[in-house]
C-alpha positions in Angstrom: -3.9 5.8 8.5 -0.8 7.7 7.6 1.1 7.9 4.7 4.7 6.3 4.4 7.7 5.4 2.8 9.2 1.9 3.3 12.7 2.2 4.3 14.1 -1.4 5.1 13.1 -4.8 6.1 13.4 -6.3 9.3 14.7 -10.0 9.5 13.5 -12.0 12.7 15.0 -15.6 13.1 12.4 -16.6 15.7 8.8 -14.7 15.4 5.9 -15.5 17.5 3.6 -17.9 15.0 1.0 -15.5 13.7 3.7 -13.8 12.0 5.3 -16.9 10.7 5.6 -16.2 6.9 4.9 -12.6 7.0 7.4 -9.7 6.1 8.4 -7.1 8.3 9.2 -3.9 7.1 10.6 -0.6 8.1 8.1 2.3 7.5 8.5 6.4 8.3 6.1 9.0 7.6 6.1 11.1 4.6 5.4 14.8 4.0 3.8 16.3 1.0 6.9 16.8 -0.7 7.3 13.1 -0.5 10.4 13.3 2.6 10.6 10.9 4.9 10.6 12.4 8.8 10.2 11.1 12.0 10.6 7.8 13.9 10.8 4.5 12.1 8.3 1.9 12.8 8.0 -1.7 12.0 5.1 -2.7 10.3 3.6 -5.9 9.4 3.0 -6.4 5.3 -0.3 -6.9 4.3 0.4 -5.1 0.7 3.3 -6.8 -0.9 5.5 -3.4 -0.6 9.0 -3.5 -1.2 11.9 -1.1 0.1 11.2 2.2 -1.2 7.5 2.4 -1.6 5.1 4.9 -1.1 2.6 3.2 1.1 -0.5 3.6 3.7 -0.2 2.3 7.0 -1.5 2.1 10.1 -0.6 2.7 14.4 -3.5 1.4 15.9 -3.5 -2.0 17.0 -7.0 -3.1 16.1 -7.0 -1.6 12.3 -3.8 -3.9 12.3 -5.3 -7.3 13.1 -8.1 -6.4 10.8 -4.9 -5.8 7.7 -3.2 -9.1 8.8 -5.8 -11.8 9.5 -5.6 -11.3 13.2 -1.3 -11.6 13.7 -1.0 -9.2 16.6 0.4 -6.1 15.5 0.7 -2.0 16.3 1.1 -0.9 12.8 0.4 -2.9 9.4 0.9 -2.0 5.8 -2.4 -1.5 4.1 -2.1 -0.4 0.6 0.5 0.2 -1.6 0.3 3.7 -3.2 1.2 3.9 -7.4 1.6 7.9 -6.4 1.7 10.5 -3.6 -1.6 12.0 -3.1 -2.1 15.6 -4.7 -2.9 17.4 -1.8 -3.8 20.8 -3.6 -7.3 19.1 -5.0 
């Protein structure tokens, strides 16, 4: 699980069924500070995130199916996070 920042949504106009009625959204990693770095993935939204939300995600395929009900996926959307994690605890 990583932590991420949504960064955009990705429209589809013809999506394999499983993820009929399903958002999918653009995620990067975050650092501590909160910056986005790094390459942007597409996950599936199992959380209800919007554009600009701190969220926890996953890259492993079978974690994913587990988050969305078994749509066949590389990376879902978890959680949504209220606040970064204070790493200095």
């Amino acid at each position: 699980m990583f932590v991420g920042r949504v960064t955009g949504n990705l429209v589809a106009t013809v999506k394999i069924p499983e993820h009929e009625g399903r958002k999918l959204m653009l995620v990067r990693r975050t650092d501590r500070s909160g910056e986005v770095y790094g390459p942007v993935y597409v996950a599936l939204d199992g959380a209800c995130a919007g554009i600009g939300d701190y969220v926890l995600f996953t890259l492993e395929g079978g974690a994913a199916r587990m988050l969305t009900d078994g749509a066949i996926s590389n990376s879902a959307i978890a959680g949504a996070l209220d606040r970064l994690p204070d790493y200095t605890e």
